[in-house]
N, C-alpha and C positions, 0 to 999 in steps of 0.2 A: 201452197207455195211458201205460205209463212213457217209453217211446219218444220218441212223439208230445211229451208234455211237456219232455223232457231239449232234444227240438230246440228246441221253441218259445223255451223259457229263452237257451237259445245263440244262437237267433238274434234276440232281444231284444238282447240283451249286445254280440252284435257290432254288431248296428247303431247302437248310442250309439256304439262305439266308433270308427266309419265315419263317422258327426256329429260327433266331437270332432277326427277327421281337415280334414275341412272349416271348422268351423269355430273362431274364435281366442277369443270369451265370447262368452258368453248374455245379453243384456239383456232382464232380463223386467219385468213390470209386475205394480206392486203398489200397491195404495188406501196412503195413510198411514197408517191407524188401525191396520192390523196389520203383528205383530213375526214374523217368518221364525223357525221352530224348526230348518233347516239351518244347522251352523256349518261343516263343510268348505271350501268351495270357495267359500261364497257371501260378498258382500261386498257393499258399497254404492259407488254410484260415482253423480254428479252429473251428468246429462245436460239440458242445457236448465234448466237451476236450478232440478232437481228432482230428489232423490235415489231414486233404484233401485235394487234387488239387481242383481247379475251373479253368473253361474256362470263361474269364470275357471280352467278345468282345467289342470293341467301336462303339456307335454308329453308326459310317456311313461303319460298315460291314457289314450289314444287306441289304443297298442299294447297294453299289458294287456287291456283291453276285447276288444282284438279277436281277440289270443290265449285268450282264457279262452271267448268264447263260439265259436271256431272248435273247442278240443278239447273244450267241450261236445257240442259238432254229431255230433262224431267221436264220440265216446263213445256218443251216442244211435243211429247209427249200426250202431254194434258191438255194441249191446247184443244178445241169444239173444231170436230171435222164440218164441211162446208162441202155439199154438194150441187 
């Protein structure tokens, strides 16, 4: 069970990290009337004279992500099976 999960987590993790590879921001949609509780990453930017959040990552989160969920993998991996 532990297993199972360690991978799943990792391989969550890398696949943002393979998204953030690809892609350069996130323009997402949001009604006006509400306020975004993410302060990282997220920002406003005016598309069509209309303001939106963006998720505008820096480059080397693409590589963390992807190393953290590939030695999760491994880790899950290596873990001593239990029967």
């Amino acid at each position: 069970m532990l297993r199972s999960a360690c991978f799943a987590a990792g391989l969550f993790v890398g696949l943002w990290g393979l998204s953030f590879l690809a892609i350069d921001k996130l323009v997402m949609f949001q009604p006006e009337d509400r306020d975004p509780g993410i302060r990282g990453m997220l920002a406003k930017q005016v598309v069509n004279k209309e303001t939106r959040p963006i998720i505008d990552p820096p480059d080397w989160a693409a590589f963390t992500l992807l190393s953290i969920g590939s030695v999760t993998m491994l880790y899950s991996i290596a873990l001593p099976k239990h029967h």
